[in-house]
RODO-2510 file (C-alpha; in nm, 4 decimals, decimal comma):
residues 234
     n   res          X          Y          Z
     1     x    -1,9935     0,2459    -0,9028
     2     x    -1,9066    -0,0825    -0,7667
     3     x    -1,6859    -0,3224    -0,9917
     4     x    -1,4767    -0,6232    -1,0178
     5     x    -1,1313    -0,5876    -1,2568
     6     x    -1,0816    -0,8214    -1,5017
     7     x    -0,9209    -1,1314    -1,4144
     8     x    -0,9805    -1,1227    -1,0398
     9     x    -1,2897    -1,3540    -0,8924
    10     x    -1,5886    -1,1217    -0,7387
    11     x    -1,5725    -1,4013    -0,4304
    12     x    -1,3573    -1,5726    -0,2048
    13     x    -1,4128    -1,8018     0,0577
    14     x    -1,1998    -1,7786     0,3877
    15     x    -1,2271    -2,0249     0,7182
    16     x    -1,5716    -2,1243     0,5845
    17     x    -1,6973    -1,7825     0,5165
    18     x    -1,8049    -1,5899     0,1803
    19     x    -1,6833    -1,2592     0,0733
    20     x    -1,7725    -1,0537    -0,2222
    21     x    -1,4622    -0,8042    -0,3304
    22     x    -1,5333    -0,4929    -0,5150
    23     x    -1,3317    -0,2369    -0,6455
    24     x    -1,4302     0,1400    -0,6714
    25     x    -1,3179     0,3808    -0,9753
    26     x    -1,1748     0,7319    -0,8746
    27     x    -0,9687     0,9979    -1,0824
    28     x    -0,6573     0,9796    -1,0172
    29     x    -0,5511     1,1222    -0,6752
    30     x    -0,3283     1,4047    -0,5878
    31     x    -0,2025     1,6042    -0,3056
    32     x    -0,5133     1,8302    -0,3921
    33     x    -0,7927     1,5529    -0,3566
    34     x    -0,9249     1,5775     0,0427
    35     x    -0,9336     1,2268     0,1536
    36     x    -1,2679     1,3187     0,3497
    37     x    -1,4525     1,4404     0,0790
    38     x    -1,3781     1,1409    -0,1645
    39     x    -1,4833     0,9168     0,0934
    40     x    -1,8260     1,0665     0,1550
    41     x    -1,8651     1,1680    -0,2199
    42     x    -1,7417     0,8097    -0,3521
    43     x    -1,7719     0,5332    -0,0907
    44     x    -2,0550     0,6260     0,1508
    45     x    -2,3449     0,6253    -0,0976
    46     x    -2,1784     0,2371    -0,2267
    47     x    -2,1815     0,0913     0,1604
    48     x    -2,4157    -0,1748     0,2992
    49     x    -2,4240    -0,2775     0,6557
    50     x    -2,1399    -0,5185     0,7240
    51     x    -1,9017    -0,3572     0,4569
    52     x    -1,5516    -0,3142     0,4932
    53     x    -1,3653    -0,0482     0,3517
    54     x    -1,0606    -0,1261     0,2167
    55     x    -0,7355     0,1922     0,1141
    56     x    -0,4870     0,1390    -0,0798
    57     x    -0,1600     0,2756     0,0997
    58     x    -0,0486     0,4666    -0,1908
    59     x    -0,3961     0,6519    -0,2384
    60     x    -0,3559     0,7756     0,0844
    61     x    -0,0436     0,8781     0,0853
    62     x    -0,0917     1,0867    -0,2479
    63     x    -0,4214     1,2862    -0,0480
    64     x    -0,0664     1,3352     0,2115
    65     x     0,1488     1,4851    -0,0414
    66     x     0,3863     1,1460     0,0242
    67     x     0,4504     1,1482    -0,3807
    68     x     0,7084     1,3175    -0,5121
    69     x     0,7878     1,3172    -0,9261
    70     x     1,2129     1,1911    -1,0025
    71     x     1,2642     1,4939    -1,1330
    72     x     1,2378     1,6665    -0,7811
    73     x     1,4496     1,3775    -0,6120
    74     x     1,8484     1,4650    -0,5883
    75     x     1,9900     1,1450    -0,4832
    76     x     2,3492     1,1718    -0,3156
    77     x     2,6545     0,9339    -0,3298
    78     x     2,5364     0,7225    -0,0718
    79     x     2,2235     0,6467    -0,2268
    80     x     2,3815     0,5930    -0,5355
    81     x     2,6180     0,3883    -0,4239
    82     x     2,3732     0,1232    -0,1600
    83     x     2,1281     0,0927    -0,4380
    84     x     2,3497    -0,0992    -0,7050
    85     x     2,2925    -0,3992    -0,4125
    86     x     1,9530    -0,3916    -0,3484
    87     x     1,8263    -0,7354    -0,5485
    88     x     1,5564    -0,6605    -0,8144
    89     x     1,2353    -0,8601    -0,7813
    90     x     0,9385    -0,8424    -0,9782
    91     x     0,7617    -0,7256    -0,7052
    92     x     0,8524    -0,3799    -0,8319
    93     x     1,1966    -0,1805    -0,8348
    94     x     1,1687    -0,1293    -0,4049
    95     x     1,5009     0,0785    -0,3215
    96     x     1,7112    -0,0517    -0,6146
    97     x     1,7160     0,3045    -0,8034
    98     x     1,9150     0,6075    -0,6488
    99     x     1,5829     0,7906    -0,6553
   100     x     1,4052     0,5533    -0,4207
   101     x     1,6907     0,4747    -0,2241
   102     x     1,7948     0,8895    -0,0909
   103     x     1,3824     0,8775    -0,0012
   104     x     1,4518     0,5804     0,2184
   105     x     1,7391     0,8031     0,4052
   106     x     1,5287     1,0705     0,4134
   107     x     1,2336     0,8905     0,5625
   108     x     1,4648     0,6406     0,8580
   109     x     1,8078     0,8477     0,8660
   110     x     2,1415     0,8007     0,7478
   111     x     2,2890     0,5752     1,0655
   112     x     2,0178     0,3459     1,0731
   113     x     2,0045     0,2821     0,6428
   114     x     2,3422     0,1966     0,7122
   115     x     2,3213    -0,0464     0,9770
   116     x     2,0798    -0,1839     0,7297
   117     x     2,3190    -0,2496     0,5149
   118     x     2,5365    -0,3923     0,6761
   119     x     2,3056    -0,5973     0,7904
   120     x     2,1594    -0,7033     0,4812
   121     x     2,4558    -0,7726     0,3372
   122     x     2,5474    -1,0183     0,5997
   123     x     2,2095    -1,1760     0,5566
   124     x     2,3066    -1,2281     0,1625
   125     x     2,6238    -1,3937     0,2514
   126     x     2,4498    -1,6262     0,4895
   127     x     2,1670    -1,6876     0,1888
   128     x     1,9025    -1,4712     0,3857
   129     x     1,6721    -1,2774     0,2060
   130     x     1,4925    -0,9569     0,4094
   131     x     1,7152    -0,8572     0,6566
   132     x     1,7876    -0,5311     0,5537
   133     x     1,4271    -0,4221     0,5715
   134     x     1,3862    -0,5439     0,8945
   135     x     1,6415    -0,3334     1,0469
   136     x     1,4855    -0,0169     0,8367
   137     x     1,1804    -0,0316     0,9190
   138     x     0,7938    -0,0407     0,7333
   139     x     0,8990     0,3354     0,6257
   140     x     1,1914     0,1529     0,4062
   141     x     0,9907    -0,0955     0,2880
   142     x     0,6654     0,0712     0,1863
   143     x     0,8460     0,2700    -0,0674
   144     x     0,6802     0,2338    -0,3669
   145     x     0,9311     0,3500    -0,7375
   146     x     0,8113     0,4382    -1,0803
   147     x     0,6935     0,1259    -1,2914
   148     x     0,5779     0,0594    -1,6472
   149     x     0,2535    -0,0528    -1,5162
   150     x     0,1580     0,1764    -1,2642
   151     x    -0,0773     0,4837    -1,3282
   152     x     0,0435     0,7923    -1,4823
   153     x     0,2141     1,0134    -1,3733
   154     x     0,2710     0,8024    -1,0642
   155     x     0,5052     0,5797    -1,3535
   156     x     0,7603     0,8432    -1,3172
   157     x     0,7223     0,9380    -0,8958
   158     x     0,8344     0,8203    -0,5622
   159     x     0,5568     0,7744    -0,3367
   160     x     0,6071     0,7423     0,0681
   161     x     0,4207     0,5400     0,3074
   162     x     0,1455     0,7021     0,4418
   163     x     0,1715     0,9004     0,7144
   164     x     0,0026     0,7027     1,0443
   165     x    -0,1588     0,4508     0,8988
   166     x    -0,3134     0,3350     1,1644
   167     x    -0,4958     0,6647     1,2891
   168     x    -0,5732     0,7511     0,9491
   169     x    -0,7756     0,4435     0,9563
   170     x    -0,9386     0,5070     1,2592
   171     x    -1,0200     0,8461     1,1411
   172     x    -1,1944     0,7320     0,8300
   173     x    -1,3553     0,4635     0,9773
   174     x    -1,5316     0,7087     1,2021
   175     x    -1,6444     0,9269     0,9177
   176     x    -1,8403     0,6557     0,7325
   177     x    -1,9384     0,4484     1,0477
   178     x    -1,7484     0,1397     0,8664
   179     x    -1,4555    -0,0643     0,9382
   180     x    -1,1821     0,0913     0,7218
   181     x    -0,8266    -0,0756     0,6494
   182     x    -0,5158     0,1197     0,4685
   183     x    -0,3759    -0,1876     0,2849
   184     x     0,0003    -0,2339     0,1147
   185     x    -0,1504    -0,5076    -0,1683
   186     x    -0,0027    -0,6106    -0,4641
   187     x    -0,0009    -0,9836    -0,6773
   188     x     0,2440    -1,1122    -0,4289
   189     x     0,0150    -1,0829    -0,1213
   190     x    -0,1615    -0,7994     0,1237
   191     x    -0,0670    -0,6411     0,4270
   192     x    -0,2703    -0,4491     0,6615
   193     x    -0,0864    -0,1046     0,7626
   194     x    -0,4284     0,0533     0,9744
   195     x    -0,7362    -0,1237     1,0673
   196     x    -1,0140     0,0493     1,2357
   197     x    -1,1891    -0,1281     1,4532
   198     x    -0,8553    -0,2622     1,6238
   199     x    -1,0514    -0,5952     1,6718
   200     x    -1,0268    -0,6660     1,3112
   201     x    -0,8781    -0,9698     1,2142
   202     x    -0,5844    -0,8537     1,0635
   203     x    -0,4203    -1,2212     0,9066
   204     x    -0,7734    -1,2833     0,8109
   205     x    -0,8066    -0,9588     0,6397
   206     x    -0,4847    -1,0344     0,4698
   207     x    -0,5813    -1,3785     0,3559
   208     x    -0,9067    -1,2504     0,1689
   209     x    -0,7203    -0,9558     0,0162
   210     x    -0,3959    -1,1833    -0,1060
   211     x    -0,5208    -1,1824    -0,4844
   212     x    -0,5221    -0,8057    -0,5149
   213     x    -0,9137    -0,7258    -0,5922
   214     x    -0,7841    -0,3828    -0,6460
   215     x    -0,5603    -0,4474    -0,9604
   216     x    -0,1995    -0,3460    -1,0398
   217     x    -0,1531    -0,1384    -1,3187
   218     x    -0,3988     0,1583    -1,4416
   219     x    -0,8111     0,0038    -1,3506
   220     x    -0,7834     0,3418    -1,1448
   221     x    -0,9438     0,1822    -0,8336
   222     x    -0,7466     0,2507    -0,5699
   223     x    -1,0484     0,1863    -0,2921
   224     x    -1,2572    -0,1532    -0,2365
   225     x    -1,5443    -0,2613    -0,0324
   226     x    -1,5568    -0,5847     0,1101
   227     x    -1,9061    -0,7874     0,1841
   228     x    -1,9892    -1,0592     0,4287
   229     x    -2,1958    -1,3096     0,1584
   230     x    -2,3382    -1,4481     0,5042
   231     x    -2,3223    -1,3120     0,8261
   232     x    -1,9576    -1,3585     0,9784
   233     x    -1,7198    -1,1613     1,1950
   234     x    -1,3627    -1,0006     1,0953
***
């Protein structure tokens, strides 16, 4: 059923144009959901012509088996040791636990993390912020640790990027016969990952996402669908 969660606004206007924003409700998704199936069980029957489907990343990346509970996660010395400098934000914990940090290794390799580093670290002593993800890459920086406010059990897991992003969308987009965008969103802002069609306007999309129509913490709606209010093109 389609919603809006508290304390976000149904509409938005962008470059002149009206969008409504609503948020689906799903159980909470596992490795053992198939992404397919909640699509046409969930979304399909909710779409209009025009809609938009919008993913979070994390969703996806659960249906992957990207999420992996602390308990399973051995971090080494390394990742012990690079994660006492990674600066806490309240954008979430991002790769300042040991946990988080030996996935990012994992995920981009020990030589370039390290470059990273380095790198980073210059950028701190020069009064930069963001360096060090730039040199490791979206698979560093899509990381997503365990948080008060985040979902059980996923409070207490590591989850991954997902894996191709922006196939995945095309894939999806395909099976409903919708434009379908895999989304990193948050308070702080939106960023696409995968848009299907590829003529999507992606800084557009970004815009009318920004406020997080999906929610943060457990509203359990992990999928949106976004509505031209008049007739308008992404």
């Amino acid at each position: 059923m389609l919603k809006v969660n508290e304390n976000k606004q149904k509409r938005i206007e962008v470059s002149g144009y009206s969008y409504d924003r609503y948020a689906l409700k799903t159980p909470v998704i596992t490795e053992q959901d198939d992404l397919d199936e909640l699509l046409r069980q969930v979304v399909a029957p909710q779409l209009e012509k025009g809609d938009l489907v919008f993913m979070s990343e994390k969703m996806v990346a659960c249906t992957q088996g990207r999420a992996f509970p602390l308990s399973a996660i051995v971090p080494g010395r390394l990742a012990r040791l690079l994660s006492r400098f990674v600066t806490k934000t309240p954008r979430g914990i991002g790769l300042g636990m040991p946990e988080t940090m030996q996935m990012a290794i994992e995920e981009c390799g020990v030589l370039r993390i390290l470059l990273a580093a380095a790198i980073g670290m210059l950028g701190k002593l020069l009064g930069q912020n963001g360096w060090f993800y730039r040199v490791a890459g979206r698979k560093a920086a899509v990381i997503d640790g365990p948080c008060d406010y985040t979902l059980p059990p996923y409070h207490q897991y590591v989850v991954l990027g997902p894996l191709d992003p922006q196939r995945t969308a095309m894939h999806c987009a395909m099976l409903l016969d919708h434009p379908v965008a895999i989304v990193d969103i948050n308070d702080y802002g939106a960023e696409i990952l995968g848009v299907w069609p590829a003529s999507v306007n992606r800084r557009k999309l970004a815009e009318i996402l920004s406020d997080n129509p999906l929610g943060q913490s457990d509203q359990s709606t992990p999928i949106g669908i976004l509505r031209p209010v008049s007739k308008s093109g992404m």
